[in-house]
C-alpha positions in Angstrom: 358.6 106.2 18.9 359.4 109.2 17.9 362.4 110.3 20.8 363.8 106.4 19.2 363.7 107.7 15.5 365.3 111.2 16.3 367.9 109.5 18.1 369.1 107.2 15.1 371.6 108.0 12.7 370.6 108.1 9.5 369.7 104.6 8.1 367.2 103.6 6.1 364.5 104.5 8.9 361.6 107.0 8.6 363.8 110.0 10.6 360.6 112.0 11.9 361.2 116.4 11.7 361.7 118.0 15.2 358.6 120.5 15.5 359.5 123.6 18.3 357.3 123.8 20.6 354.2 126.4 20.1 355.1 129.5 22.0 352.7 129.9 25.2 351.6 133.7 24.0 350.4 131.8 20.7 348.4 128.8 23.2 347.4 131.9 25.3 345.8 134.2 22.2 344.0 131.0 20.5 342.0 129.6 23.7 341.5 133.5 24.4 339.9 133.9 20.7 338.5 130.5 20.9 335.9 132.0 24.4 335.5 135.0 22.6 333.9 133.7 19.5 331.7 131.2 22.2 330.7 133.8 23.8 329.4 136.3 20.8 328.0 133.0 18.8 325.9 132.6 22.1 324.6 135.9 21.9 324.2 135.9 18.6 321.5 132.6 18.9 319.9 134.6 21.9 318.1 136.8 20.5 316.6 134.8 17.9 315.8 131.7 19.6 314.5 133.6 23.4 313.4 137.4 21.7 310.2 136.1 20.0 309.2 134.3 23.3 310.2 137.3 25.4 307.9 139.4 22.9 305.3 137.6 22.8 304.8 137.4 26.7 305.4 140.9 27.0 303.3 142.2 24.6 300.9 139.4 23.8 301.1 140.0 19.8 302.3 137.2 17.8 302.9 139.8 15.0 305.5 141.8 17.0 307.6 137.9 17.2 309.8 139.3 14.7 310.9 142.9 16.4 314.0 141.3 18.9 315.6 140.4 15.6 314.7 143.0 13.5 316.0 145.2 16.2 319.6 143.7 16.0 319.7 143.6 12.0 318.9 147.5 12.5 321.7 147.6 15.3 324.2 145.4 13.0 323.3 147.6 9.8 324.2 150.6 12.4 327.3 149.6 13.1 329.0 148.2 10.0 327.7 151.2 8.0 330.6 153.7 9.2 332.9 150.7 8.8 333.0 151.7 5.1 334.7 154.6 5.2 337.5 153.0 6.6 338.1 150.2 4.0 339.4 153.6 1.7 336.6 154.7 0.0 335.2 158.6 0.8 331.8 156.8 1.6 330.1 153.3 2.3 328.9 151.3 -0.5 325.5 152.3 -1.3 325.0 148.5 -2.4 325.7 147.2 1.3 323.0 149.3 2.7 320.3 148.8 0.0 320.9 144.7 0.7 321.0 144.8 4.6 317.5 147.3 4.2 316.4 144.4 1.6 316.5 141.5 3.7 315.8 143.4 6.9 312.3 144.4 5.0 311.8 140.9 3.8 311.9 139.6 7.5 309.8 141.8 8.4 307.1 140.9 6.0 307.1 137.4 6.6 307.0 137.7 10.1 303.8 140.2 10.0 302.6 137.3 7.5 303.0 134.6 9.1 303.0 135.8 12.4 306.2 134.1 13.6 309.7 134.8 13.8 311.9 134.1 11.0 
């Protein structure tokens, strides 16, 4: 339907816009970005989901659950620290660290509460 209104001269038809095709570096660079998010969300819900269970068997304490993810807040709060001194300022944001510490300590209570992951 469309090649049929494209090929009409202009009457009172709808004429429907030509679109150019999408270049194959853009196709490429999407379903490349596309795997690459899969593949970090995956990891991402790994550690959560399996760490508790891996700690648990390992060490046989339900009140270590929480330590897989704890560890990888810690590992996160690692890495985007020095991050901060590239956005332009001589130093990281003091705020960014006191939150990150806040909720890492908060997950770390509840879990030695409640003796579960969070």
């Amino acid at each position: 339907m469309e090649h049929q209104a494209r090929s009409r001269v202009r009457t009172g038809a709808t004429v429907v816009a030509h679109r150019p095709p999408i270049p194959p570096a853009i196709k490429r660079n999407t379903l490349l970005l596309a795997v690459t998010q899969a593949f970090v969300g995956v990891g991402n819900q790994m550690v959560p989901a399996l760490g508790a269970m891996i700690v648990l068997q390992l060490l046989g304490s339900p009140a270590l659950a929480g330590i897989a993810t704890g560890t990888l807040g810690g590992c996160r709060f690692l890495v985007a620290y020095p991050i901060g001194a590239l956005h332009g300022s001589p130093r990281p944001t003091r705020g960014a660290g006191a939150g990150t510490a806040r909720a890492q300590s908060r997950d770390l209570w509840d879990t030695s509460r409640s003796g579960r992951a969070v």
